[in-house]
SEMARKE-406440 format. One record per atom (N, C-alpha, C): x, y, z. Coordinates in steps of 0.1 Angstrom, whole numbers, plus 5000, padded with zeros to 4 digits. Layout:
! residues N
XYZ
...
END
This chain:
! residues 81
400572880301
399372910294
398272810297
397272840306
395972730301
395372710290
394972590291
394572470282
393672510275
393072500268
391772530263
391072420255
389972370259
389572210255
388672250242
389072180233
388172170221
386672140224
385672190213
384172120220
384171970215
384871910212
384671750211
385271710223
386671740224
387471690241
386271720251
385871850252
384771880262
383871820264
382871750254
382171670250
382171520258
383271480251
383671330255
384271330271
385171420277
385571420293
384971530297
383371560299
382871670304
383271670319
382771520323
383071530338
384571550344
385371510335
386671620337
386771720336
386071800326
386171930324
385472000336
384471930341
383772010354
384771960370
385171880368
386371840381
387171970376
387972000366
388872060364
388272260376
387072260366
386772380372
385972390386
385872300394
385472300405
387072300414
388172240412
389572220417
390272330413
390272360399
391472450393
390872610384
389872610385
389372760381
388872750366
387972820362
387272820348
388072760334
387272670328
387572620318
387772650306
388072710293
388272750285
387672650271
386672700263
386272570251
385972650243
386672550229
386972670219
385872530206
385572650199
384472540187
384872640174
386072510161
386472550155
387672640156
388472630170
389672670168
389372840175
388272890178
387573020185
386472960198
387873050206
387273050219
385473080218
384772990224
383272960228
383072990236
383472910250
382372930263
383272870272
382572940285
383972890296
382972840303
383472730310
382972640320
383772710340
382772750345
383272770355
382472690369
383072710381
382272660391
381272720400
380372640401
379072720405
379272860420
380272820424
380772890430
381673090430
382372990418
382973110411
381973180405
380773110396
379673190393
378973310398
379073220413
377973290425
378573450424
380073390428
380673520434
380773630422
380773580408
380773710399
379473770401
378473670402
377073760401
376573810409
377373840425
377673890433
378073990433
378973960427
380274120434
379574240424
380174360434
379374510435
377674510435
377674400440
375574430440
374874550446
375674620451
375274790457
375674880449
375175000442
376375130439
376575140446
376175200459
376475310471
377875180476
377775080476
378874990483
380175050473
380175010460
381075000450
381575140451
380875270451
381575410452
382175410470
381775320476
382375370491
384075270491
383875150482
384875110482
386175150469
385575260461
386575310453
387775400461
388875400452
389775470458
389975590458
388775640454
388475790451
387175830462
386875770472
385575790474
385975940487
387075940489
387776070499
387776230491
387776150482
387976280472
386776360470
387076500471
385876610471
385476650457
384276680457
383376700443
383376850438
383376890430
383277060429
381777050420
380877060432
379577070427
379077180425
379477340421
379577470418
378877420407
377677500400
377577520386
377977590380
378477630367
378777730358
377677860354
377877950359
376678070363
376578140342
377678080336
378178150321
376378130314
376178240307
375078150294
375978080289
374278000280
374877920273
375477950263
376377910248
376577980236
375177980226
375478110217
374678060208
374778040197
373377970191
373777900178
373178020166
END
């Protein structure tokens, strides 16, 4: 299970807490015993605010993207009210 640093531990060994997530992956800090805010590295940041930056990318790289569409409309009226 990772650790999860109280916001006083965080506080007083911040520069640990940012060693931690530059080495070992996002940090976990909880204020009052509920999870708060995660410390991550600017790196790992980059990359979330990165990934799928295209739709047309993200639908080419789904595992569906082979799959054929049935773009036929429905010729029915509509019901009425």
């Amino acid at each position: 299970m990772e650790p999860i640093w109280s916001l006083q531990d965080a506080k007083n060994k911040f520069s640990e807490v940012v060693e931690r997530a530059i080495h070992h992956g996002p940090q976990k800090v909880s204020r009052r015993n509920i999870p708060a805010v995660v410390v991550l590295s600017f790196h790992d940041y980059d990359t979330l605010r990165h990934k799928n930056k295209h739709l047309g990318d993200f639908f080419l790289k789904s595992p569906l993207h082979a799959t054929p569409l049935n773009m036929d409309r429905s010729k029915n009226m509509p019901r009425q009210i």
